[in-house]
N, C-alpha and C positions, 0 to 999 in steps of 0.2 A: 361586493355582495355582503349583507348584512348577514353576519352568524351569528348575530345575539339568540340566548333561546330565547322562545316565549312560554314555556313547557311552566311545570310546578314551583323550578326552584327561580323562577324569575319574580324581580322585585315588582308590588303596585305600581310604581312608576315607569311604564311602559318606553322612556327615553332615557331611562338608568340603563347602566351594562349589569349585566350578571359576574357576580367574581368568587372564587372559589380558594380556600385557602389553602396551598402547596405549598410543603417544607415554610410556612412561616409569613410565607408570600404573597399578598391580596395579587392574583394575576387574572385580569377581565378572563369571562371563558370564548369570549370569543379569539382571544389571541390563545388561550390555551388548546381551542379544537386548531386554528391553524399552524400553532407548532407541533402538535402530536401529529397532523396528516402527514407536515414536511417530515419529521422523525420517521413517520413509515413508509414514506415515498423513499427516503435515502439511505434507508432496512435495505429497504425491495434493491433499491439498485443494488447496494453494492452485495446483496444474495446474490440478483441473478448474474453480476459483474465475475464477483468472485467464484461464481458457485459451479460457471463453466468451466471456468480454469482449472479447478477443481476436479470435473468431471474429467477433463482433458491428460491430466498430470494422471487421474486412476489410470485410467484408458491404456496411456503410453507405458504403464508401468507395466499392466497386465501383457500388452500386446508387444512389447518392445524386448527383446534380449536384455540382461542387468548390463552390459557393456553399453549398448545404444543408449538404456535410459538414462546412462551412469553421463554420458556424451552430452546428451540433454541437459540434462542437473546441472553441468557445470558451465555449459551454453547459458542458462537460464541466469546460474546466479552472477555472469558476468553483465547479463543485461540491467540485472537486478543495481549492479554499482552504477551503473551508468542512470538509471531509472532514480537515483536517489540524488542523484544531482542534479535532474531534470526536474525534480519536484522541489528542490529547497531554491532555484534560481529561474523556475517559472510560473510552477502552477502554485505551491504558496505566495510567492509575494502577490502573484494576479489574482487568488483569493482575497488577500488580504487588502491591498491597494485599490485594485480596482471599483468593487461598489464604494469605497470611500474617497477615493479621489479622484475618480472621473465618471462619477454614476449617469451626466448628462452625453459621455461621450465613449458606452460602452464598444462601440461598431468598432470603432479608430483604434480604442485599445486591445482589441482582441487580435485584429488585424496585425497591429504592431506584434506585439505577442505571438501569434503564427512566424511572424521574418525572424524575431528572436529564436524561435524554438530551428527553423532551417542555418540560421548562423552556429548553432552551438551544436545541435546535432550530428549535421554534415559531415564537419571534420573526425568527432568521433566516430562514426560509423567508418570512414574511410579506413581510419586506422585500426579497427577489427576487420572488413574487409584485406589489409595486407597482411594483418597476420595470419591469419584462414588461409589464405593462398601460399603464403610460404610454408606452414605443416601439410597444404596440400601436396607441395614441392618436394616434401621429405622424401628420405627413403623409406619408412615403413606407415603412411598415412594410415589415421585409425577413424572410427564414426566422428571421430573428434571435428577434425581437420573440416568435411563438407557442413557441418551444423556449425559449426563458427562462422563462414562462410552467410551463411541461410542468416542467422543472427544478423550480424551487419548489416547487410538487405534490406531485413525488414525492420530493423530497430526507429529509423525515422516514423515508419508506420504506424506501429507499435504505442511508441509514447505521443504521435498526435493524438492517438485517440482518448488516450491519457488526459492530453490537455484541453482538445473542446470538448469532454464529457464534464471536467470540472466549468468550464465557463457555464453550463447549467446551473451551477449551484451559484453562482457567481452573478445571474440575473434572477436567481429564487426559483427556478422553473426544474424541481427535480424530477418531474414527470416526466422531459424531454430527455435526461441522463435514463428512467426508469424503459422507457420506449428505444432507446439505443442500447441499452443492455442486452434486455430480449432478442433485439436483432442479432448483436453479436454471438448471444450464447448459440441458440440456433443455430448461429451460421457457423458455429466455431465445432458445437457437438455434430452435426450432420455432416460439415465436412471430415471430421476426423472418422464418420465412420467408411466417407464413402474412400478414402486414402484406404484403409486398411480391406474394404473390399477389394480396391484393386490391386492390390498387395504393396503399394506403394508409399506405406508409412512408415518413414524413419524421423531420428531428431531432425533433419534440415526441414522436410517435407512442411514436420508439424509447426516449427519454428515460422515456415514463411505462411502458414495457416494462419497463424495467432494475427500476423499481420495484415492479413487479409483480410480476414473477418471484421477487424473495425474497419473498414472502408465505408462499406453503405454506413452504419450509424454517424461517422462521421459528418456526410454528406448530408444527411439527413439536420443532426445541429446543427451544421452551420447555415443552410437552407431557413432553416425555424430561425435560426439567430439575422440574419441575411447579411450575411459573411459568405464574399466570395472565396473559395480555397485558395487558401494563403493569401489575400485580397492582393497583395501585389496595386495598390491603389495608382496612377500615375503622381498622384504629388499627396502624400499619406498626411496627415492633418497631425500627428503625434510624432515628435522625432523617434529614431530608433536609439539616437543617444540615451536620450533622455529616460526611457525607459529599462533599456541596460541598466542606467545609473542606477534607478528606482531598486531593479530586482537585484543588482549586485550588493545594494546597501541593506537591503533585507537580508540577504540569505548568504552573505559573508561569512560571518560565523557558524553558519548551518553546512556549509560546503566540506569542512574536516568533518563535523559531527556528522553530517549522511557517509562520506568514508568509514570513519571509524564504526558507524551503527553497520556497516555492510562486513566488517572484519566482526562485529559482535555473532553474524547469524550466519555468515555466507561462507567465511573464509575458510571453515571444518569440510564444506563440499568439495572446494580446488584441494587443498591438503591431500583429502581421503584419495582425489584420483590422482594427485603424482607422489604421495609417500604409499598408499595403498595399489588400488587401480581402480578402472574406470567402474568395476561392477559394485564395490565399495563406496563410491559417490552416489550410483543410485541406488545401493541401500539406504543411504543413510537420507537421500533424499524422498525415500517411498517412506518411511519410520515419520517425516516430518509432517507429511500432506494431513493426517488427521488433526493436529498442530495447528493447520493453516485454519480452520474456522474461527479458531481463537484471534489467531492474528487478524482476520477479516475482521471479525468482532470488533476489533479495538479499531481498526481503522474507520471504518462507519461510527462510532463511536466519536473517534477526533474530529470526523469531518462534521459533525454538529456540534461539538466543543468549542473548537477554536474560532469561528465569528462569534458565539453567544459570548465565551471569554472578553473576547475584543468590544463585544457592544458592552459589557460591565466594566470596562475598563478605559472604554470612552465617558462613560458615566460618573465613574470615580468610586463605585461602590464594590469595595476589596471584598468586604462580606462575604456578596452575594459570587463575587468570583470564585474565593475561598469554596464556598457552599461548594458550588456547581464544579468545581474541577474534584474535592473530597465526595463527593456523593460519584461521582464518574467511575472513583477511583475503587470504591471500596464495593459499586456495582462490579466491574469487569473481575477484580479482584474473586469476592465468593463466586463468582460464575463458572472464573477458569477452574476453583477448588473443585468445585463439583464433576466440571468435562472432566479431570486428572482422575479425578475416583473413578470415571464411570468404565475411561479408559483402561485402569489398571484392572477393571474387574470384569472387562470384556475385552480384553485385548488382542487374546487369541482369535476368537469367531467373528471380532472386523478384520485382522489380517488374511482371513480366508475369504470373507464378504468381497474386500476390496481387492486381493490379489490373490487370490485362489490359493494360497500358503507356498508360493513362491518366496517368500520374504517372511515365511513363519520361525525361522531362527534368529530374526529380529524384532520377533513381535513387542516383544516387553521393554522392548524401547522408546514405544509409543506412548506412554505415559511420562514416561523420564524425560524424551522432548516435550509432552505439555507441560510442563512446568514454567521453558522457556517461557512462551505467553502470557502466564500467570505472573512470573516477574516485570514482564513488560509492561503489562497490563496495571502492575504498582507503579511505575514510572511515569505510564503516557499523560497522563492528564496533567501529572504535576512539570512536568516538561514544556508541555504545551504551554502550561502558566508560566514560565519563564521565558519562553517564547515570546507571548502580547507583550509583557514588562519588557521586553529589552534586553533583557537577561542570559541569552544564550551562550554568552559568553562563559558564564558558570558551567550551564549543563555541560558544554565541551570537556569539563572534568571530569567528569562522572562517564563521558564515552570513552573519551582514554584511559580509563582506567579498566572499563569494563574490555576495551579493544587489547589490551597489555595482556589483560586475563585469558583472554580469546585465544591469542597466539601461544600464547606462554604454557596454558595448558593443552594445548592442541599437538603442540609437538612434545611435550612429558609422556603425554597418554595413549596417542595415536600408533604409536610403534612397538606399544607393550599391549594395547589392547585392540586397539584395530578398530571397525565403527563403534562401539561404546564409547571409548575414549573421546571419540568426535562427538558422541551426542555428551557426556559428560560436558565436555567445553562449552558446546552450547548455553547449558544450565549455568554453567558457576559464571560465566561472562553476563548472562542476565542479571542473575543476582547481584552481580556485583555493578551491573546498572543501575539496579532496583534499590540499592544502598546507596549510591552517590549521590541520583536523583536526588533521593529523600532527604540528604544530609545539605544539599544544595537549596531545595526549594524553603528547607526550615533554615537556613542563615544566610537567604538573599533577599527573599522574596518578604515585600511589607508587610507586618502584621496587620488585622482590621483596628 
């Protein structure tokens, strides 16, 4: 479909494109209307993506005991380690590899991709599965022991849905991500109300919810992609070697950095519930959820970053990479400054909004966590950039060091101050992300 305009600002020469100059850029306006759609097709998803989870986390907090939701929290951010392995040795390198090196044989590799995601899954789930069962075993089982349990379960579910929502992005169709979001929010907010009508909502319940809920959207992309689930082909046309090979050689280096970034954010939740207790975790985990838009932010952010990165760096032009990774950076950057102000200066009347002041002796915390993402949010782009380059090997610096920080101050602080102290770690482990980064991407990364 031709999106040339033909409106005012169109040239006399009716077979000219119309071009407009951005940050410096002659960019045709008809590739600039269809990169701003995709830009707000992949808003929209990952709103509506994120935005139930969101809803879900208020929900469970308000309606949950702090012990149960404390149960949760720390169910969640073990998923969360596991989710970060799943993304740097499936659904990154299948971004990245895929439209570029096998864009005529998308079916096959996706397929492949599904057997990958059941070989590496599998085993882990099993082994939260046996641990779950053995705290069920204990002598004093707590909400802990059956939502661990519920996790395992549904974790394969979980991160499929993870993984064929990005293959949308990965054929340019984020409308088909936009249309599976909705399903799942929906399906994730009305079930969580209809559990708590019947009085039957706890962490496990909600846990095998989450799971659930991407089912149909799943079926759905692969239906539109026409991928049978899990294809299971009889004689699959892409080795499974070969693919391994690919995603292992990609996200090698990314495999300690997704650990490490998971002791940056997560490792103050488990701390808080065995050096504190379980209602501790989900304070510190309800203080965080306003936190979380930021983080969505950035992550919609990277996910239109890191191909346009990549196609400027197939191109050879550092410039325009430089450009676009500093313009990302100092965007997310004043954006989170502002959420942090607005939070610190409403902090009390959204902890009542969002938990009826259940959690109002932790309100002022809330701002103290957004800063987290404002540091991140200095980081992410230029990270990224080391990423396409090759480079991950540096940023690994800068997570161990920010991961040392995580620990180091979580156990100085956590026993003298209690949740502050854990949100404190949070902060200085950012920062001290957000410094390495920086110090990384200026003495690796080529100049223009």
């Amino acid at each position: 479909m031709n999106l040339t305009s033909s409106g005012p600002l169109a040239p006399s020469d009716a077979g000219a494109r119309t071009t407009l100059k951005v940050l410096s850029l002659e960019i045709p306006r008809d590739r600039l209307w269809f990169w701003g759609l995709r830009s707000g097709l992949s808003f929209l998803d990952q709103g509506l993506f994120s935005g139930s989870s969101f809803l879900l986390n208020i929900f469970l907090a308000r309606w949950l005991s702090k012990e149960a939701y404390g149960a949760f929290a720390v169910c969640f951010a073990g998923m969360l380690f596991l989710m970060g392995f799943h993304n740097v040795l499936l659904i990154e390198p299948m971004t990245v590899i895929g439209p570029s090196c096998y864009p005529e044989q998308l079916s096959s590799y996706f397929d492949a991709q599904l057997r990958t995601h059941l070989l590496i899954i599998g085993p882990l789930s099993l082994l939260a599965l046996v641990a779950g069962a053995i705290l069920m075993l204990g002598p004093a089982p707590s909400a802990l022991a059956p939502a661990l349990v519920a996790s395992a379960i549904g974790l394969p579910l979980i991160l499929l849905f993870y993984l064929v929502r990005r293959m949308c992005y990965v054929v340019q169709n984020p409308l088909a991500a936009v249309r599976a979001s909705a399903v799942y929010g929906v399906t994730l907010v009305l079930g969580a109300f209809a559990l708590e009508h019947a009085g039957h909502c706890t962490p496990a319940s909600a846990l095998l919810l989450i799971a659930v809920a991407g089912l149909l959207p799943c079926a759905l992309i692969l239906r539109r992609l026409r991928i049978s689930p899990y294809g299971l082909q009889p004689h699959p046309s892409l080795p499974l070697r070969r693919i391994l090979g690919e995603n292992w050689e990609y996200g090698r280096w990314l495999v300690l950095t997704s650990a490490l970034s998971w002791v940056l954010l997560q490792v103050q939740t488990v701390l808080c519930a065995g050096m504190l207790a379980l209602p501790a975790a989900g304070a510190l985990r309800a203080m965080q959820l306003p936190s979380l838009v930021l983080y969505q932010l950035i992550a919609a952010t990277m996910l239109l970053l890191l191909p346009s990165i990549s196609y400027e760096l197939g191109r050879g032009d550092l410039a325009r990479l430089h450009r676009k990774v500093l313009l990302s950076t100092a965007a997310l950057t004043g954006f989170g400054l502002a959420f942090v102000a607005a939070l610190y200066l409403f902090s009390a009347p959204v902890e009542r909004i969002l938990f009826s002041g259940k959690y109002a002796t932790s309100a002022w915390l809330m701002p103290v966590l957004g800063l987290g993402p404002v540091f991140t949010g200095m980081a992410c782009g230029l990270s990224y950039a080391l990423r396409a380059l090759r480079k991950a090997k540096y940023e690994l610096l800068a997570y161990t060091a920010s991961a040392i920080v995580a620990l180091a101050s979580a156990l100085a602080l956590m026993p003298r101050w209690g949740v502050p102290g854990a949100a404190f770690s949070v902060v200085a482990a950012s920062l001290t992300l957000s410094v390495g980064v920086i110090f990384c991407y200026l003495k690796w990364v080529p100049r223009i």
